[in-house]
N, C-alpha and C positions, 0 to 999 in steps of 0.2 A: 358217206364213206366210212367203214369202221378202221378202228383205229387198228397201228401194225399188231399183228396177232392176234385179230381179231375175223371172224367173219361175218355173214352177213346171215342170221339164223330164219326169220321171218319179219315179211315186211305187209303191214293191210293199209289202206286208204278208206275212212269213211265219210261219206259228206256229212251234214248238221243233226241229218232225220236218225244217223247211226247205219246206213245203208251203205252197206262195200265197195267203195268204187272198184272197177275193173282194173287190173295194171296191164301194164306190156311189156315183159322182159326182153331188152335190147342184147343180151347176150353176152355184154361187155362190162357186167357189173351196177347197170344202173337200168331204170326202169321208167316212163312213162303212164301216163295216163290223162283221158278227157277232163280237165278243170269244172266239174258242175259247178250251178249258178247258187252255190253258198258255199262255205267256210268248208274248209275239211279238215280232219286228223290223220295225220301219218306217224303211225308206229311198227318203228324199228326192233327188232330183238339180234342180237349178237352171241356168239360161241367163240371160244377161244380156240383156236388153230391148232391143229395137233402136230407137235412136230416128229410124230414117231416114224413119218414117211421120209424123213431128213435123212440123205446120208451124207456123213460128212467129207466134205471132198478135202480136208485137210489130214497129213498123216498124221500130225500131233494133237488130234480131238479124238477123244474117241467117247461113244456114248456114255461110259459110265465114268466119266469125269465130271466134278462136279461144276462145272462152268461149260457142260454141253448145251444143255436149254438157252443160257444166254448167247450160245457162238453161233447157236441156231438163228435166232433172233437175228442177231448185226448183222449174219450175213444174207436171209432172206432178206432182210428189209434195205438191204442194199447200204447199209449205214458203215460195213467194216468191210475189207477185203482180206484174205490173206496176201502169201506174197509168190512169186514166181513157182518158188518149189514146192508148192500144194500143202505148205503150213500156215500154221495159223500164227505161231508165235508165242505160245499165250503167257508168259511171262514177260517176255519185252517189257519193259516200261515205253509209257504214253509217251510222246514227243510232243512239242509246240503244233508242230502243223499236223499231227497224226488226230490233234482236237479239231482245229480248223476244219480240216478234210470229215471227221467225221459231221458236223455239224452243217458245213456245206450240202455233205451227204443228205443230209437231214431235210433239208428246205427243197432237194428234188435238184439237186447244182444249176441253179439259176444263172445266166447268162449274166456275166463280168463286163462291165462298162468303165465302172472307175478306172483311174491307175492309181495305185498304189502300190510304190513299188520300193522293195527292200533291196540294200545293195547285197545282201547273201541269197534271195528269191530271184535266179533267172527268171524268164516267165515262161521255159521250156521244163519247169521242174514238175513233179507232179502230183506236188502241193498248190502251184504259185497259184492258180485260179481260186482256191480254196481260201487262200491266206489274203488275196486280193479282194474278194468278196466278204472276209471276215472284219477286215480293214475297212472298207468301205461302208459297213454296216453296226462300225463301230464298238466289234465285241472284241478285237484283239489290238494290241497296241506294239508298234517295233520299242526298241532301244534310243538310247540317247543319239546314238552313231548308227541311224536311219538302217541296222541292221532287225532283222526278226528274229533269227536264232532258229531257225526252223525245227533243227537235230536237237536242240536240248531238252531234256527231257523235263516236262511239265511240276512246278510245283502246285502244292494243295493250294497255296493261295492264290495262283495265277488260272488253277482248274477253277476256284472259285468265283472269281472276279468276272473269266470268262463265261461261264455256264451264265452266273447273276445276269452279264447285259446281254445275253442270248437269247433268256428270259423277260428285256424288256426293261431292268432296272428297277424289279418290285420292290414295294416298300416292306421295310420286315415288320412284322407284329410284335413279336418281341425283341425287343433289340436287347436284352440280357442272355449273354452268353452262360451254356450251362457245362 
């Protein structure tokens, strides 16, 4: 699968001898082929996505802005939305859950089981799936007073801490700040 803004340029299969196996293009982005009776290579080649066919359906983007390529991005890739009135926003500052959501966004919004629930998060908002699977997966944390904050707008340390355990909790390599 190539990564988002990415496509899918050329793909071959050859078994051991260097001999081409056949593919079958299923139509739908992914491709098949008979398993011969040794080892094969599969090589992928990628192009990057042009987004000069993008148009932006937001009235406050416009191409020759310089955060067009990235609006293009978030919103093909399904990662950002605008809002009712066909903006984008782009100054707004980030909110607590407007990270959540994006990053929810990110994972393909996986089906919420846990509860986790904040006394400011109805679970009719539409964040709260976002914020409750962010919770559950351990990259956002509420307040003392079991609230989330949802509307407040994100600081660098809290975009930090969250991106870090999003990420998994890696260990850093240099741990001197420069």
């Amino acid at each position: 699968t190539p990564d988002a803004g990415y496509s899918l340029s050329t793909l071959t299969v050859s078994d051991s001898t260097g001999k081409d196996v056949v593919l079958m293009d299923k139509k739908n982005g992914t491709y098949t082929f008979t398993m011969p009776s040794s080892k094969v290579t599969v090589n992928a080649s990628f192009q990057p996505v042009e987004n000069s066919s993008w148009n932006s359906r937001y009235t406050d983007v416009a191409s020759s802005d310089w955060y067009y390529d990235a609006v293009c991005f978030v919103s093909e890739n399904h990662l950002m939305n605008g809002y009712a009135n066909n903006t984008f926003i782009p100054n707004k500052p980030l909110s607590r859950a407007m990270l959540a959501q994006i990053l929810y966004n990110k994972e393909g919004q996986p089906s919420v089981d846990e509860n986790y629930s904040f006394t400011d998060v109805p679970s009719d908002m539409w964040c709260s799936n976002a914020i409750t699977w962010a919770a559950a997966n351990g990259i956002v944390n509420g307040y003392n007073d079991d609230t989330f904050k949802p509307n407040d707008n994100i600081t660098r340390e809290q975009l930090a801490v969250m991106l870090w355990r999003y990420e998994g909790k890696p260990s850093a390599v240099d741990k001197e700040l420069s």
